[in-house]
C-alpha positions, -999 to +999 in steps of 0.1 A: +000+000+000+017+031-012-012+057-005+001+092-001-010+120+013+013+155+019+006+185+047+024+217+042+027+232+073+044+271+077+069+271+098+081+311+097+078+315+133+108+309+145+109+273+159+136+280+185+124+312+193+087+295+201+098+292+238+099+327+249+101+320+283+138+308+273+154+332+252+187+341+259+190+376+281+153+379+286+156+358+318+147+363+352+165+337+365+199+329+364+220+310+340+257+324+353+284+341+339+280+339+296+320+338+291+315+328+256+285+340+247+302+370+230+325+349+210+300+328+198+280+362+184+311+378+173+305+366+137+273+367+121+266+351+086+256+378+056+236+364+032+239+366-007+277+372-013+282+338-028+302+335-060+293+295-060+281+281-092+250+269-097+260+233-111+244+211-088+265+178-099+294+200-079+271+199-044+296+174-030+324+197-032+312+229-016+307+241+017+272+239+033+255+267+033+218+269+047+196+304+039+158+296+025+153+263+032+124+237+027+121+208+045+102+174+038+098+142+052+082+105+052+061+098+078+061+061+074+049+050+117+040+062+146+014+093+155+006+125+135+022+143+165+049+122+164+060+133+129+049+168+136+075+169+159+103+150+141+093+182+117+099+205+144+131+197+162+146+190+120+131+232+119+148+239+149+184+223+137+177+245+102+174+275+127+208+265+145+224+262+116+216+294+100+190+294+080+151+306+073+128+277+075+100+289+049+079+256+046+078+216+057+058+192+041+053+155+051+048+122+028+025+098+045+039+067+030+046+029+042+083+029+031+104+063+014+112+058-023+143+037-029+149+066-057+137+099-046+126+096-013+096+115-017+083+096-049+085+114-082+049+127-079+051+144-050+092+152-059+072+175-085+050+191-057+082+198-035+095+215-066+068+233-073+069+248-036+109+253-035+098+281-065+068+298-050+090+304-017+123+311-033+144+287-013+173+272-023+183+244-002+157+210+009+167+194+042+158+157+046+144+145+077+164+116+079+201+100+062+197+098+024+211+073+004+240+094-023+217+082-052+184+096-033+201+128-033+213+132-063+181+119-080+160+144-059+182+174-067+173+165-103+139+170-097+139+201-074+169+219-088+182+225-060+208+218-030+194+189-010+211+179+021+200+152+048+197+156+085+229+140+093+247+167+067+231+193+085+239+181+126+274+175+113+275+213+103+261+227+134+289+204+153+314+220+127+299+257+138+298+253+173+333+229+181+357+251+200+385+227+216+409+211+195+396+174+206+360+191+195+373+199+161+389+169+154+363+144+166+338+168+144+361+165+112+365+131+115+328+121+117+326+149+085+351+124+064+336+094+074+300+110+064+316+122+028+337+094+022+310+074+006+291+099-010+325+111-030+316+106-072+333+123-100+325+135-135+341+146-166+382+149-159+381+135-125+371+101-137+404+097-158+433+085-150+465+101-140+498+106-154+528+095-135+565+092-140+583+117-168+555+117-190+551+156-183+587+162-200+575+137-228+596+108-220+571+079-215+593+052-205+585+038-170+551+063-168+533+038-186+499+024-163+468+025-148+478+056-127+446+066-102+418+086-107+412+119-094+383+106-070+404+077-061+434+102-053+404+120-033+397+087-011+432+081-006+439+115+008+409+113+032+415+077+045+452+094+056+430+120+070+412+100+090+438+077+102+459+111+112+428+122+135+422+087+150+454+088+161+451+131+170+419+117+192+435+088+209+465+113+223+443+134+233+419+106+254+454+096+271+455+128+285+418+128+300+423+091+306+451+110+330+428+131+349+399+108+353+428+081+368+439+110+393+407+119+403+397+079+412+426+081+427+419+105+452+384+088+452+368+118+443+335+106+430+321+117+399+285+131+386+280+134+349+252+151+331+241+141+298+205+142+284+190+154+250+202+186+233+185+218+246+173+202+280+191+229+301+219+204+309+241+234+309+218+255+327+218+233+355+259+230+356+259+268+362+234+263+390+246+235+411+286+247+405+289+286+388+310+267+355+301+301+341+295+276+307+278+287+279+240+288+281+223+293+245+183+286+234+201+268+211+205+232+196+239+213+205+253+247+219+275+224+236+303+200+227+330+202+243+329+185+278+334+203+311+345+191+344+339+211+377+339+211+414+311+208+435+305+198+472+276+182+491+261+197+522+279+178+543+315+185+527+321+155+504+339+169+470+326+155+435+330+166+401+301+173+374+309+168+340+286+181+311+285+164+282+274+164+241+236+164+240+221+136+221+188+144+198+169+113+177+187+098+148+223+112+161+248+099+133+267+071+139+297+090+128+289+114+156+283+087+184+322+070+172+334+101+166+327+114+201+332+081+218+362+090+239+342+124+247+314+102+258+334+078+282+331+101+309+295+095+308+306+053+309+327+062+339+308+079+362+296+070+393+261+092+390+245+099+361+225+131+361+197+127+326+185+158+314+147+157+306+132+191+288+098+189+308+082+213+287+087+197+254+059+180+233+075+143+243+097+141+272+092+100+270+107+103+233+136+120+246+143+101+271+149+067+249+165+088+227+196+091+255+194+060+268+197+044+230+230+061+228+241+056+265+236+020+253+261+024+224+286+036+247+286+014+271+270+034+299+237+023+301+246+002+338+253+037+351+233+046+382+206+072+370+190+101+384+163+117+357+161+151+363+129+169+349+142+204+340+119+236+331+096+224+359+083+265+358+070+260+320+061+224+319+024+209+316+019+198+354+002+168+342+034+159+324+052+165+355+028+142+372+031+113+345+068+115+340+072+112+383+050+085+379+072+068+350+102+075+360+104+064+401+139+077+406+136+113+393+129+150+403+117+180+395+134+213+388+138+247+368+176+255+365+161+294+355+141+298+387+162+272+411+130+252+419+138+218+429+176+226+428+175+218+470+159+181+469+185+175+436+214+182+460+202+161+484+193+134+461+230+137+448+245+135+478+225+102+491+236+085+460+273+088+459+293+063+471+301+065+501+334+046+518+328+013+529+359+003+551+360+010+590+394+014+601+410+022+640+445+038+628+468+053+649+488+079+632+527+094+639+525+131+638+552+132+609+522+118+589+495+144+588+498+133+553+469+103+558+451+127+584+445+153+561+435+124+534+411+107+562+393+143+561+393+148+529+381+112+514+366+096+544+338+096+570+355+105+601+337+092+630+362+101+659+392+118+658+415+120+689+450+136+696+473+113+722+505+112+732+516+090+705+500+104+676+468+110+661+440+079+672+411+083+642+383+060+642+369+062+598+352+045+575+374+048+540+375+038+507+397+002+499+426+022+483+430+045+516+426+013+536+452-003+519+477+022+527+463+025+564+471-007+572+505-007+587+492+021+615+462+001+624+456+010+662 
């Protein structure tokens, strides 16, 4: 059954924008300090000074570039809602990105064309509405095959990207570190490695040896193509980042070691993009991180300090938010990034309480969390936006979820019963020890303070008598001044 029906929907409100209660510097609460906020607006995108040509076999081989855009999609199971937000969060990447959503339209279909996606009728139709709204680029609501693309940018005439092209983009915009930018180039290669094709010149073969001076002898072969030259220099590419990446997870590997070893525990936050995981960093630690009404407006991981009431130290690391249909080149790409999330001793998920389906989101994360290993990760889900969320949603997702809470990282709601929750959770030392300690080793009794739960401490003639219950490595090293 191939029925097929299409809905046009406008979408020139803004879709990010929508949420007014969260635009950025129109709070009343607090998001701390916006260090980078002023970087990240220090250069804006001006439209119409390209000098690009208008072949569209060459769409391989330029930059992205999102203005006008249109966007379509097959809506092949699920609700109508369902695919009307699919619709919306693919608007609200266009907007990241930098461009003007002017229209969507959906395909009800049981399967997407193995040719153009869309089918060729309704190809047509999409055509027909890329010209009444002047837009020059179609965005995909999910990965297209190279030979859907191609064939749809024959009908429509012009640029059509997919929705992987266009997160890898807003990961290319919005990378900062070096690790970032590497781990984002990388998934970039992998995504264009296969979709490489050539025409004309770049299909014929290569000269080699002194044929250039005229002297053919020992130039004579095969030689490579230009897009097999093309693959070669990217697979070096890639292998020259793998290896980039790897370095650069040693040295994190370093820290994360160093911070086990002083048994500090650690919290990390991860959750789906835009859930005010960031937000809630500021709040519970002043990070002074970047805090944007913005998809993926953060990649690059950050570690801070935080304490619980009762003096234990911890560190919260925010992480890469994850959205539905996240490339796989992404998820390998940021794999070493993601690790923190595998390592952690509390995991902190993000849940936008507001949104049209928080339940969506949630299996969203906890698909990926499965791909990197961190699904076994002890869980606290963390309802944010609690002062702009349905409170029947509130209700349902309490109800759902048994371990979770409620909070708004703008107003601090909830932020008091999260801390406590945190600090109930955390492993806690395990050991009891009676040590009696020289006085040429305050050493161990500032460590006993600092890692352990000191039940008595008493000063006597012979040193320092402490009564504590540690953690096995402290124990170990305890054990020769055991009372």
């Amino acid at each position: 059954m191939t029925k097929q029906n299409t809905t046009i929907f406008d979408t020139k409100a803004t879709a990010l924008a929508a949420d007014e209660q969260f635009r950025p510097g129109e709070q009343d609460g607090y998001d701390g300090e916006q260090y980078d906020r002023e970087d990240r607006a220090a250069l804006r995108r001006v439209a119409g000074l390209s000098t690009e040509l208008e072949d569209i076999t060459e769409v391989e081989y330029r930059q992205l570039r999102l203005e006008r855009v249109v966007l379509a999609a097959v809506w092949t199971d699920g609700s109508q809602e369902e695919a009307d937000n699919s619709m919306r969060e693919l608007a609200a990447l266009a907007e990241t990105a930098g461009s003007t959503v002017l229209a969507g339209v959906v395909q009800r279909r049981t399967h997407p064309d193995a040719s153009t996606y869309l089918g060729k009728g309704k190809a047509q139709e999409l055509r027909d509405i890329v010209i009444a709204e002047g837009a020059d680029t179609v965005i995909a609501d999910t990965e297209l095959t190279p030979s859907q693309r191609r064939a749809l940018e024959d009908v429509v005439k012009v640029k059509v990207i997919d929705r992987t092209a266009l997160i890898l983009d807003i990961f290319a915009q919005h990378a900062k570190s070096k690790e970032g930018k590497a781990q984002v180039e990388l998934a970039q290669m992998q995504y264009l490695l296969p979709r490489l094709r050539g025409w004309g010149e770049s299909m014929s073969r290569q000269a080699g040896g002194q044929v250039g001076a005229g002297q053919g002898m020992g130039s004579r072969g095969p030689g490579e193509t230009k897009i097999e030259l093309d693959r070669r220099r990217i697979n070096q590419r890639m292998a020259k980042l793998r290896r980039e990446i790897k370095d650069m997870k040693t040295g994190r590997d370093t820290r994360r070691l160093a911070r086990k070893a002083n048994a500090v525990p650690s919290v990390a936050i991860a959750g789906y993009t835009n859930a005010g995981k960031s937000s809630l960093l500021n709040r519970l630690t002043d990070a002074g991180v970047l805090v944007q009404n913005q998809l993926f407006a953060t990649l690059d991981p950050t570690v801070r300090r935080a304490e619980t009431e009762d003096g234990r130290v911890y560190t919260l690391a925010d992480t890469v938010g994850f959205v539905r249909q996240l490339p796989t080149q992404l998820v390998e790409a940021f794999r070493s990034t993601l690790e923190e999330v595998g390592d952690a001793d509390l995991l902190l998920h993000v849940v936008d309480g507001s949104h049209p389906d928080p339940e969506g989101q949630i299996s969203a994360v906890r698909a990926v969390l499965a791909d990197v290993d961190a699904a076994d990760v002890k869980e606290i889900i963390v309802v944010n936006k609690a002062d702009a969320a349905d409170p029947e949603v509130l209700d349902r997702l309490r109800r759902h979820e048994k371990h979770s809470v409620i909070v708004s990282a703008r107003t601090g709601e909830g932020l008091d019963e999260l801390r406590a929750l945190i600090a109930e959770e955390l492993p806690r030392p395990t050991i009891d020890v009676d040590v009696l300690l020289p006085y040429d080793r305050g050493d161990l009794v500032s460590r006993l303070h600092d890692e352990a739960d000191v039940i008595s401490s008493e000063h006597t003639q012979d040193g320092t008598h402490v009564k504590a219950r540690v953690h096995p490595d402290l124990a170990s090293e305890l054990a020769a001044y055991a009372a």
